[in-house]
C-alpha positions as CSV (number, residue, x, y, z in Angstrom):
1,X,105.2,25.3,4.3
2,X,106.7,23.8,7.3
3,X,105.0,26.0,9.8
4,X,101.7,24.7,8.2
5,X,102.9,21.0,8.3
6,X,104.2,21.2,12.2
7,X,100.8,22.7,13.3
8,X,98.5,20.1,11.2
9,X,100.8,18.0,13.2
10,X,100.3,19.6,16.4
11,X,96.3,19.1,16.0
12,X,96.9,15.9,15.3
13,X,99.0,15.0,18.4
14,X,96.5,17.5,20.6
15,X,92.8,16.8,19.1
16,X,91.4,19.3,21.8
17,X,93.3,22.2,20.4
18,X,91.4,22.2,17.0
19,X,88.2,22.9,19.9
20,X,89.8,25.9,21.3
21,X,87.8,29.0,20.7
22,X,89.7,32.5,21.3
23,X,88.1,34.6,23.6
24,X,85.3,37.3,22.2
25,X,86.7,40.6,20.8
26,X,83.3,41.8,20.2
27,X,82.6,45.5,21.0
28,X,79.9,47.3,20.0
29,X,81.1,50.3,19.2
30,X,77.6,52.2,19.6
31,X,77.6,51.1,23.2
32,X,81.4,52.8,23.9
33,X,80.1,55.8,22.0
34,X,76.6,56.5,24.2
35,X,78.7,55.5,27.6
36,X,78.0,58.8,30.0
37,X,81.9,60.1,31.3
38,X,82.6,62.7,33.4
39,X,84.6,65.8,32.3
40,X,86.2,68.6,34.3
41,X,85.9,72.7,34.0
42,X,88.6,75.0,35.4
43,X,89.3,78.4,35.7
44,X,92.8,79.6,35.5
45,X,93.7,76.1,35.9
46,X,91.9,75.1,39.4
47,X,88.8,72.9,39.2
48,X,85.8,74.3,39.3
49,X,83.3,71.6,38.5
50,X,82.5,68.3,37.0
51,X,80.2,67.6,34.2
52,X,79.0,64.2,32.6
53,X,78.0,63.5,28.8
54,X,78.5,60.6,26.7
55,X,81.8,59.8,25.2
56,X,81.0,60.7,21.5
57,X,79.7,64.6,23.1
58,X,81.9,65.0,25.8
59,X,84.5,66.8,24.7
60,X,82.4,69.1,22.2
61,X,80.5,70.1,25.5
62,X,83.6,70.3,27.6
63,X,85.2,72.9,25.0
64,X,82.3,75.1,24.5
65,X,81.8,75.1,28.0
66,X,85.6,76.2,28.6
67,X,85.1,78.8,25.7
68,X,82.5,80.3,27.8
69,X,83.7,80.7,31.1
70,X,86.5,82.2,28.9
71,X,84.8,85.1,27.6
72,X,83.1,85.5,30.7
73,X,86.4,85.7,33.0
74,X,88.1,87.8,30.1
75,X,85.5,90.4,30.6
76,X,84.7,90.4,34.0
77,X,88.8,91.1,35.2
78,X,89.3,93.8,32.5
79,X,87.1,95.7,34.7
80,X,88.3,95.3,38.3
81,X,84.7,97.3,39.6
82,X,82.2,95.3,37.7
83,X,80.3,92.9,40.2
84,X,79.7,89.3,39.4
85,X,76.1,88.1,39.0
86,X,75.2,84.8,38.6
87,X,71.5,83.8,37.8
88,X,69.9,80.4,37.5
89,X,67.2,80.2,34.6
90,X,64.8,77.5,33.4
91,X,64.7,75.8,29.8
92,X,62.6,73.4,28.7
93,X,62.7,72.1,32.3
94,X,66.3,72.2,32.6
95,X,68.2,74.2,34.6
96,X,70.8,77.2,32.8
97,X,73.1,79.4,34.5
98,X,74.3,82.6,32.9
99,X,76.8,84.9,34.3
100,X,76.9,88.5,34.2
101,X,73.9,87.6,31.4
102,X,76.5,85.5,29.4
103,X,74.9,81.9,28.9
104,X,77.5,79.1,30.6
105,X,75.5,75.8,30.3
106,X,72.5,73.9,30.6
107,X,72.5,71.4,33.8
108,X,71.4,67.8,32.8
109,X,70.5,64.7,33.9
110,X,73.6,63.2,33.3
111,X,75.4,65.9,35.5
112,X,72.8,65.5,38.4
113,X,73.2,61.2,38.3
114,X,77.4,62.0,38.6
115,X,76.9,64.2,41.4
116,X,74.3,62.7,43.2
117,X,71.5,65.2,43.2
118,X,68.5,66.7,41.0
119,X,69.1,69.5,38.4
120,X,68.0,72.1,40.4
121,X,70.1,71.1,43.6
122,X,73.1,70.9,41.1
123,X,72.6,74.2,39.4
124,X,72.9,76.0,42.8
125,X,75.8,74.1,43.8
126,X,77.4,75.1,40.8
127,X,76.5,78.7,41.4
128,X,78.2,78.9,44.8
129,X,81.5,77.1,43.4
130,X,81.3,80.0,40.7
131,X,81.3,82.9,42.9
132,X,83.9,81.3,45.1
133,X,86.2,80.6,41.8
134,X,85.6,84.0,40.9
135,X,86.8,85.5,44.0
136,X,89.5,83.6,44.8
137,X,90.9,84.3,40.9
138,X,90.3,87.9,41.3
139,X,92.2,88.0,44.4
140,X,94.9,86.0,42.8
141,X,95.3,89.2,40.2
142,X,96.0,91.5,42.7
143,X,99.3,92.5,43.3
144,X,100.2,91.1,47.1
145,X,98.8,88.1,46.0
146,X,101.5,88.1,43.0
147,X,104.4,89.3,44.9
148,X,104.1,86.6,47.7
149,X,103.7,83.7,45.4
150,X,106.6,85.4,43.3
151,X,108.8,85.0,47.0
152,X,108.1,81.3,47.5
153,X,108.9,80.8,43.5
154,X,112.0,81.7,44.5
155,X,112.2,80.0,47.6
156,X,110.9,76.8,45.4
157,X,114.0,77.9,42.7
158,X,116.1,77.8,45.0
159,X,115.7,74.9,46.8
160,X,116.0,73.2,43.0
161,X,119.1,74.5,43.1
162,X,119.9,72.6,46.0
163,X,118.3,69.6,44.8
164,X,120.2,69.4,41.8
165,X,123.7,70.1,43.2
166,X,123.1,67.3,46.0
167,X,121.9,64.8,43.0
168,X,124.9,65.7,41.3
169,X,127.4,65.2,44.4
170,X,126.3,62.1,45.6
171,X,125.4,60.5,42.2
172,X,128.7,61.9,40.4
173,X,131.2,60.5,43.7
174,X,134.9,61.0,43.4
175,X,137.0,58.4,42.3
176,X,139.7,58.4,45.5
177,X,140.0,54.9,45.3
178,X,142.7,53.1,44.2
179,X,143.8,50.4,47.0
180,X,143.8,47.1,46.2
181,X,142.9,44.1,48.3
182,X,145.4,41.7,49.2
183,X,145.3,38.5,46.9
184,X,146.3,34.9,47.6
185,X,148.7,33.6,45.1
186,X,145.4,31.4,43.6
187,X,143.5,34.6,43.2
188,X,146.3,36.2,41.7
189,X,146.0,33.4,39.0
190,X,142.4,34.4,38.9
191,X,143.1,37.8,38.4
192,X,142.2,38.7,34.6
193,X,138.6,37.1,35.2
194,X,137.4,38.6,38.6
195,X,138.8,42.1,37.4
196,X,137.4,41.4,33.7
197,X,133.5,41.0,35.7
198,X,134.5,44.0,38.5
199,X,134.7,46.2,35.4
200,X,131.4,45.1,33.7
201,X,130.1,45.2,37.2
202,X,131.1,48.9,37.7
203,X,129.9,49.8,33.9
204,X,126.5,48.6,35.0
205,X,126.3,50.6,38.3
206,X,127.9,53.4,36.3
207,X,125.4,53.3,33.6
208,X,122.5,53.1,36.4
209,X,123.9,56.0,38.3
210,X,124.2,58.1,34.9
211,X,120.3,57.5,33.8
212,X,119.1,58.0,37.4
213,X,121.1,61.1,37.7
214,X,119.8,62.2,34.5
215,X,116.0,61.3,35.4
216,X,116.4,63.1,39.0
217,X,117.6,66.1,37.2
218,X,114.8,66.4,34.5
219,X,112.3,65.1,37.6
220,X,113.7,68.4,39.9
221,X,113.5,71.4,37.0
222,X,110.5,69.8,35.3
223,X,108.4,69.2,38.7
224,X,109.8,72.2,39.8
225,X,108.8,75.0,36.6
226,X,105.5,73.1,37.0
227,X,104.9,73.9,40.8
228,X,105.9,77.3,39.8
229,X,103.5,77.7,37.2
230,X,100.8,76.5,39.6
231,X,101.5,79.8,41.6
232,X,100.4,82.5,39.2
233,X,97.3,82.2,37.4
234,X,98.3,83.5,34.0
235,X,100.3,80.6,33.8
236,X,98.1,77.9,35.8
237,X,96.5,77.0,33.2
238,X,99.7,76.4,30.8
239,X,100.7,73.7,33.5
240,X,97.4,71.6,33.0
241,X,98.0,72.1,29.4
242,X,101.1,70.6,29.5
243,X,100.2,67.6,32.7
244,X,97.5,67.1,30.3
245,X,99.5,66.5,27.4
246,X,102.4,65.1,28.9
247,X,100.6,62.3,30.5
248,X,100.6,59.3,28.4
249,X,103.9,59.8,27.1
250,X,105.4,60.4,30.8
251,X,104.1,57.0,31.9
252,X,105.2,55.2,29.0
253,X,108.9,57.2,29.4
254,X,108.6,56.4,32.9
255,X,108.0,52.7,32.2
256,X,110.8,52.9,29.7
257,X,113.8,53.9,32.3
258,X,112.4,51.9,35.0
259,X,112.8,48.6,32.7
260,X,115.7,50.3,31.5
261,X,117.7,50.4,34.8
262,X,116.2,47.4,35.7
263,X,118.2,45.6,33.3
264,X,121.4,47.6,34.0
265,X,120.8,46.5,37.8
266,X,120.4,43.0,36.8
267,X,123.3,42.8,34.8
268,X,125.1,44.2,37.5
269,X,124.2,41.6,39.9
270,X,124.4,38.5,37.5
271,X,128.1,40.5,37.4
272,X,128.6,40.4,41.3
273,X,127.4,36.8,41.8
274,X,129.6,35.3,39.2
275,X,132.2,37.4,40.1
276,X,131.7,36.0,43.9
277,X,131.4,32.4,42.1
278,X,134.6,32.6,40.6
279,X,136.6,34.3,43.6
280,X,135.8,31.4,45.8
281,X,138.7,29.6,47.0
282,X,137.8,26.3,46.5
283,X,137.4,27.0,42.5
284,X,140.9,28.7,42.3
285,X,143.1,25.6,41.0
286,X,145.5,25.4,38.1
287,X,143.4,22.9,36.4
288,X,140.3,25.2,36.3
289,X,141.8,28.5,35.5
290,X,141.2,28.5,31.5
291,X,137.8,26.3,32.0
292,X,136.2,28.7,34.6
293,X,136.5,31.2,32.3
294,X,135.1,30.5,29.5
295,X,131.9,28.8,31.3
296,X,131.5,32.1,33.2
297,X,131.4,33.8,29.6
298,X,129.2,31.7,28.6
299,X,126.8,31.4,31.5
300,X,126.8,35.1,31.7
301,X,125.9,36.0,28.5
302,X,123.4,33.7,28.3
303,X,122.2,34.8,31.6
304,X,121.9,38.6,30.4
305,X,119.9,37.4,27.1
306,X,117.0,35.9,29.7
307,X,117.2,38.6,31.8
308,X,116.6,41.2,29.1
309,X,114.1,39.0,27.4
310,X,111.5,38.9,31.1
311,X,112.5,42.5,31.6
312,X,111.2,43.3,27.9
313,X,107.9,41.5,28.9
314,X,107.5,42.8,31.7
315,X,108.0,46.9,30.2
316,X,105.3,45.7,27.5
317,X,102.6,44.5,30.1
318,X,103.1,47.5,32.5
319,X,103.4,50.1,29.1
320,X,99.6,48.5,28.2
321,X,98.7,48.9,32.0
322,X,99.6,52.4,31.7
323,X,97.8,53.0,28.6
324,X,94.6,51.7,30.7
325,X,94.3,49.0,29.0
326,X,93.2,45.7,30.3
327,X,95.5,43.4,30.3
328,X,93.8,40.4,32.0
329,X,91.7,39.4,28.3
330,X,94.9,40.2,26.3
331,X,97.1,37.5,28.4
332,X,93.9,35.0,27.3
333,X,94.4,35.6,23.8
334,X,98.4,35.4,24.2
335,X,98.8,32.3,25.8
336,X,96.1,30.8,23.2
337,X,98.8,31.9,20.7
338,X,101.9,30.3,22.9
339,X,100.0,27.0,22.3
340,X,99.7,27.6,19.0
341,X,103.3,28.8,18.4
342,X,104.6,26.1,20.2
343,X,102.9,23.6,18.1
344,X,104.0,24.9,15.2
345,X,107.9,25.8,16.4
346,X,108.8,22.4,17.8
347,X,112.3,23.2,16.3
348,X,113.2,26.0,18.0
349,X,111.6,24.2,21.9
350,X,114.3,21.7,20.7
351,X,116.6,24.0,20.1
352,X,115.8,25.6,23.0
353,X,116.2,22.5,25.4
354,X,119.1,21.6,23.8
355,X,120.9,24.6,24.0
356,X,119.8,24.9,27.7
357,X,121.6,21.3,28.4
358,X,125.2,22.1,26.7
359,X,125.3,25.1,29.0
360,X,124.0,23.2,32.1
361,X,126.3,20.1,31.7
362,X,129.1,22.1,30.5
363,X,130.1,20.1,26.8
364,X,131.1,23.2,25.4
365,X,131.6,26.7,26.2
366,X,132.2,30.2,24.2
367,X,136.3,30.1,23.1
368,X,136.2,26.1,22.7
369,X,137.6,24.5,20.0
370,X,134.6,21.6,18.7
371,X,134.3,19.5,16.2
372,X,130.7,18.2,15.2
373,X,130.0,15.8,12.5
374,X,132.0,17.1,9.4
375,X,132.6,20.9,10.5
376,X,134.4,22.5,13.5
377,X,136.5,25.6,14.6
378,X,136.6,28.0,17.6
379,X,132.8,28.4,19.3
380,X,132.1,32.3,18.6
381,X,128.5,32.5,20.0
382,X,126.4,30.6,22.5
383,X,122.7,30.8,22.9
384,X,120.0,28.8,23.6
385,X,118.7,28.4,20.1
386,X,122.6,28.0,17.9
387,X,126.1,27.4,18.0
388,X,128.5,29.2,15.8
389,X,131.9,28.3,15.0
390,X,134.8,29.4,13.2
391,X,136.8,27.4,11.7
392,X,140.3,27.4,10.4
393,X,139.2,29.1,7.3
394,X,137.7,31.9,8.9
395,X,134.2,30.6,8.1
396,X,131.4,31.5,10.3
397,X,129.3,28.2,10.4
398,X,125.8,28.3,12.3
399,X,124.7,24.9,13.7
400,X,120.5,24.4,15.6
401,X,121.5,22.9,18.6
402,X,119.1,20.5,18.3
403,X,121.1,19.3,15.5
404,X,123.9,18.4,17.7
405,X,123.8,14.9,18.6
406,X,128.2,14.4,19.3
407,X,130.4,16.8,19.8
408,X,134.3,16.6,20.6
409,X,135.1,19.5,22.5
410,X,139.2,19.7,22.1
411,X,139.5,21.8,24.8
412,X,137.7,21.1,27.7
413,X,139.9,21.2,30.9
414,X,143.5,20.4,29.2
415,X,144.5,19.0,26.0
416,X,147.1,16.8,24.7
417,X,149.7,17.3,22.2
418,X,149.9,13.9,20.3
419,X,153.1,13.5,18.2
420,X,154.2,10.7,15.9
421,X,158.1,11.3,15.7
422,X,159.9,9.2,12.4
423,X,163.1,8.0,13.0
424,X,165.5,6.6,10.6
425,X,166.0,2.6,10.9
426,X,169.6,3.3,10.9
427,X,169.8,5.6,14.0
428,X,170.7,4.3,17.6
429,X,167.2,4.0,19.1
430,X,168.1,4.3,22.7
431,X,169.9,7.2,22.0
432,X,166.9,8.2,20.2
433,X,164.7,7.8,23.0
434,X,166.7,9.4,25.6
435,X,167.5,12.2,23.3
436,X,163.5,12.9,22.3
437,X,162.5,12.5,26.4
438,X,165.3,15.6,27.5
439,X,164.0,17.7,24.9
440,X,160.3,18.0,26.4
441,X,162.1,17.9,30.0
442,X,164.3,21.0,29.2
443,X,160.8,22.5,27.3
444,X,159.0,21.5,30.7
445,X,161.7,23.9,33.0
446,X,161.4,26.5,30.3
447,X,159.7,29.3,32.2
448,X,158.7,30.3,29.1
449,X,156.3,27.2,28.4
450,X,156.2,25.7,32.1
451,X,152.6,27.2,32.5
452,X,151.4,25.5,29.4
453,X,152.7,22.4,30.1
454,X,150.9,20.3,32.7
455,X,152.9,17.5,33.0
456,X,156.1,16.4,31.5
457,X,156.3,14.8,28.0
458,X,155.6,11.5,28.4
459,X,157.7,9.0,25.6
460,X,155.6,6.1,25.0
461,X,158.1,4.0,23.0
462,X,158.3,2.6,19.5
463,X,154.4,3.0,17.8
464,X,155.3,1.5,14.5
465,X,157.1,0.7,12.1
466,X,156.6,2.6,9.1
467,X,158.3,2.9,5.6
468,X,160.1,6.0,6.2
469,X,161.4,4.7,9.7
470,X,160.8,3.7,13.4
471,X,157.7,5.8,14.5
472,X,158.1,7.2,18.2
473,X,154.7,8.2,19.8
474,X,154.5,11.3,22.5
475,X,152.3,12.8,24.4
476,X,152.3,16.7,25.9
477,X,149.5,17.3,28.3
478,X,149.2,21.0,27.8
479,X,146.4,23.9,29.3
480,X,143.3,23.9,27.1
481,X,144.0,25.4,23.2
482,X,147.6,25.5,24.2
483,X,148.4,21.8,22.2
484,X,149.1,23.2,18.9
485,X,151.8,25.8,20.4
486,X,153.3,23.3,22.5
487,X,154.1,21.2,19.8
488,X,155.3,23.1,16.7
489,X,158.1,24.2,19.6
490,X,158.8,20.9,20.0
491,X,159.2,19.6,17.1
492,X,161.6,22.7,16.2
493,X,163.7,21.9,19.1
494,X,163.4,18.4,18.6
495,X,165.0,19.1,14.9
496,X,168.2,21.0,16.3
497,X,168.5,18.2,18.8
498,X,168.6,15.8,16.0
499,X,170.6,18.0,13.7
500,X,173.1,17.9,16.8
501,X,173.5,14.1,17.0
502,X,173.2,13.4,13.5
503,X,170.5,11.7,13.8
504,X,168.4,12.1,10.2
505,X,164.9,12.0,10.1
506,X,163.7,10.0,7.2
507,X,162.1,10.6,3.9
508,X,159.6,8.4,1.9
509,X,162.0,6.3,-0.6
510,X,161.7,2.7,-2.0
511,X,164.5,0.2,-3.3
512,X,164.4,-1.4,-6.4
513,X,166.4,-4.4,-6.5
514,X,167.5,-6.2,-10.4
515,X,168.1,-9.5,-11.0
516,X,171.6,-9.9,-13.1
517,X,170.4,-12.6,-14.6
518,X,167.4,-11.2,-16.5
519,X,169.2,-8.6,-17.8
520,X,170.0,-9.5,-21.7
521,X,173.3,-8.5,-22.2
């Protein structure tokens, strides 16, 4: 229902679009069925000749043709003495050729127009490519023929051999590294991220390496048994068989691991350049440690999802391409159906565009801690279309991005640990004071918590006063997610420290106070 609503809407906003007319898919199918093709005749699997005949016939002709020359050849080489005559006859003023009185075909019009000639010009042409098939094929039965092609099937074998040890040795290298580069203290700090993308770096190349090794391998024996086929002709013709039906799905396989490794080598580099973005000097601070990484999470992933997304395209338009289909009318039709799409999805455009700006301007990244409008929690997934959160719970919530209007992001750069301390009105409050400032100094030179403390506690005084005490405010800047740790240790230091100087820390109560005089006695 809202699908049909946006696009009425659409039309409205865009009154040409209603005007639009797809392009024609009109074919006559009578028209494909008379078109005149050419077709192809071998003998044990070399070309011989070229015929022509419309679509709907061709491959009726083409197979009783082949059936033909089949019984022909069969009889002929069973008898090695037998000479080969070849005779040209009229029919109905067409030209037919019959072999050792064995009817091949009828030469027509069609076959003349592909070649070029008349019927009769044709029909001798096709005579003299006979005889010379049929010579060369018997000579290819006789033994020297078969024992020299046998020696360079080995020689071929052999150099697969070759082939196939070298893809393996330099796509399979040793692993004799193990040296590390010398780091700067800063890039030492660094260290978990740049290593984190080396490894998702080296996966990729891995992965790449493993398919191409595996496609050079199957490319080496499966070109290779198919040369050797070619040598022999008992088997010449299983090779065409197999080209021949092999084609269309080799071109689509081949368009498969091509857009396949495309995207490994892809990822790989979106790996190398962030890697190289976050090994830069001038980005290796203190402050941006915890940030930088989960931006380059984030900017990576949703990096990856584009890339595979154009890569995808891409495969589909070359697959088509390879299928000899025309793609040029197709891509008419598509974008006519973007328009319309886009009309009717306005959501998702906005989700879109407002997923692409959080990214960009950096309000939130993947392993933030957000809150928008009433829900909030730890940001699980990032794209351009949602936001997910988890929240304390363990909820999964999934919020449009276009639905995000303001967002507190508790976690971008550093956070603060904001603590309202209660202390009772009869307590020293200087002593107080002094006493809740060397506790976060002491928690400051703990070496256990120094790195998660930015700066030291700061005591801002005497916040309120309250009606279970004096109310002490303090703030702990700490490294981003790191506020919540920081301060349930304080606080349980902060008790001991109390328990030490007896100071209490107040509980709700409330006086009552009588009036003697209204009591009856």
């Amino acid at each position: 229902m809202t699908l049909g609503i946006d696009a009425k809407v659409g039309m409205a906003q865009f009154p040409f679009y209603s005007q639009i007319k797809p392009p024609s898919l009109n074919i006559n199918i009578k028209d494909l069925e008379n078109k005149v093709v050419a077709g192809s005749i071998y003998l044990d699997g070399k070309l011989l000749f070229s015929i022509a005949a419309p679509r709907a016939s061709l491959n009726e002709r083409l197979q009783n043709i082949q059936n033909n020359l089949a019984q022909i050849s069969k009889a002929y080489f069973q008898k090695p003495e037998k000479k080969l005559n070849i005779e040209v006859r009229n029919a109905n003023g067409n030209p037919v050729i019959y072999v050792n009185e064995r009817y091949l075909l009828t030469v027509t019009a069609e076959d003349a127009k592909l070649r070029g000639m008349n019927t009769t010009a044709l029909a001798e042409a096709i005579k003299l490519e006979l005889m010379q098939g049929f010579e060369e094929a018997r000579y290819e039965r006789t033994i020297e023929f078969i024992t020299e092609q046998a020696k360079t099937a080995a020689m071929v074998l052999a150099i697969m051999i070759a082939m196939s040890g070298g893809v393996f040795y330099f796509l399979h290298p040793s692993k004799n590294y193990s040296g590390e580069a010398a780091l700067t203290p800063a890039q030492k700090a660094y260290r978990p991220i740049s290593t984190l993308l080396d490894k998702q770096q080296q996966g990729h190349i891995k992965e790449v390496k493993r398919r191409l090794f595996q496609i050079a391998q199957a490319g080496i024996w499966g070109g290779g048994s198919l040369i050797i086929l070619s040598f022999f002709p008992y088997t010449r013709a299983l090779q065409v068989g197999i080209i021949a039906v092999l084609k269309i799905p080799l071109r689509l396989g081949i368009v498969a691991l091509v857009i396949y490794v495309a995207i490994r080598l892809s990822y790989a580099l979106t790996e190398r350049l962030t890697s190289a973005f976050v090994k830069s000097t001038t980005l290796l601070t203190p402050e941006t440690s915890e940030r930088l990484q989960l931006r380059v999470s984030t900017i990576s992933g949703v990096a990856k999802s584009i890339i595979t997304f154009i890569w995808l395209g891409v495969g589909i338009l070359l697959a088509l391409t390879a299928l000899g289909i025309d793609i040029i009318p197709l891509l008419a039709g598509v974008s006519l159906i973007g328009v319309a799409l886009s009309l009717a999805s306005q959501s998702l455009i906005k989700d879109a565009i407002n997923g692409f700006l959080i990214i960009m301007e950096d309000q939130y990244a993947l392993g933030d801690v957000i809150t928008v409008g009433d829900v909030g929690g730890l940001v699980e997934n990032l794209n351009l279309r949602i936001t997910q959160v988890r929240d304390a719970e363990g909820r999964l919530i999934t919020i449009p991005n276009s639905e995000i209007k303001i967002v507190a992001n508790l976690s971008s750069r550093w956070s603060r640990a904001d603590l309202n301390i209660p202390v009772a009105y009869q307590a020293d409050i200087d002593h107080a004071l002094q006493l809740i400032k060397n506790v976060g100094l002491d928690m400051d030179r703990d070496v256990l918590w120094d790195h998660q403390i930015i700066e030291p506690p700061e005591v801002l005084g005497v916040e309120n006063f309250g009606d279970r005490g004096l109310i002490v405010r303090v703030w702990i800047k700490t490294q981003p997610l790191k506020q919540w740790n920081v301060a349930r240790e304080y606080r349980r230091r902060l008790k001991i420290a109390f328990d030490q100087a007896g100071i209490s820390i107040p509980v709700p109560q409330q006086t009552v106070w009588l009036n003697s005089a209204n009591i009856k006695q």
